[in-house]
N, C-alpha and C positions, 0 to 999 in steps of 0.2 A: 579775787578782787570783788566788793560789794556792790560796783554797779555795773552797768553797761555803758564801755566807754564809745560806743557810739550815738550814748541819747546824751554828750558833752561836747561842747565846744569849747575855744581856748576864748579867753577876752584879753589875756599880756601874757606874753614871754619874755623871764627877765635872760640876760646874759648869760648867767651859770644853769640856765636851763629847765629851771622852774616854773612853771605853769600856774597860771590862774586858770582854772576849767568854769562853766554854767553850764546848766542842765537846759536842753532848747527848750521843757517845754514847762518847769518849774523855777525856772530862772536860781535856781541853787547854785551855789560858787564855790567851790573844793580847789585845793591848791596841793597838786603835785609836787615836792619839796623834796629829790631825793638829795640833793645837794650840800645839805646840811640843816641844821638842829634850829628852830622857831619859834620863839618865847610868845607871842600872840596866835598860836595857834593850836588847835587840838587836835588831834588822834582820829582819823573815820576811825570811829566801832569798825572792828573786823580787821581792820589794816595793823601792819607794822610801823614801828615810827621810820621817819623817812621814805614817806609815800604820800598816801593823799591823808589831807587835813581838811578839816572847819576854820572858820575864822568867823569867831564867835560874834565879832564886830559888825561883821557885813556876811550875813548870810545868804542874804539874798544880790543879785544884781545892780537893782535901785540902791540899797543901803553898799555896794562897793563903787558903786561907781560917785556917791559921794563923799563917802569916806575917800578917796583918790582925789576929789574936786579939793576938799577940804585940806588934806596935806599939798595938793599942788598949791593952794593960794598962801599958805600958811609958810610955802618954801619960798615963794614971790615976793609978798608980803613981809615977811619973818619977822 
């Protein structure tokens, strides 16, 4: 694997058991996905598919956490 999965933390665990990870101290957001197949997401370099991904949307923290605000009000709202 190409990092250290102990400089990661989780920010959501969905049901089927997929992980959103951050890096504590680069706030980078990788999402564990063995679960099945991810059309907004990409590939760690290094990795197999169905492991860890990019999400090229919100790479960082700040940019997931409102990318997430934005589809919660968007589901509220509709």
């Amino acid at each position: 694997m190409p990092i250290e999965a102990a400089d990661y933390g989780v920010l959501a665990e969905e049901r089927n058991g997929n992980l959103t990870l951050f890096h504590r101290t680069t706030g980078e957001v990788l999402v564990f996905a063995p679960d099945h197949d991810v059309d907004h997401l990409e590939v760690l370099e290094g990795c197999p598919e169905y492991t860890l991904y990019r999400i090229p949307s919100a790479p960082d923290v700040t940019a997931w956490v409102e990318t997430m605000a934005g589809q919660w009000l968007a589901a509220v709202h509709g």
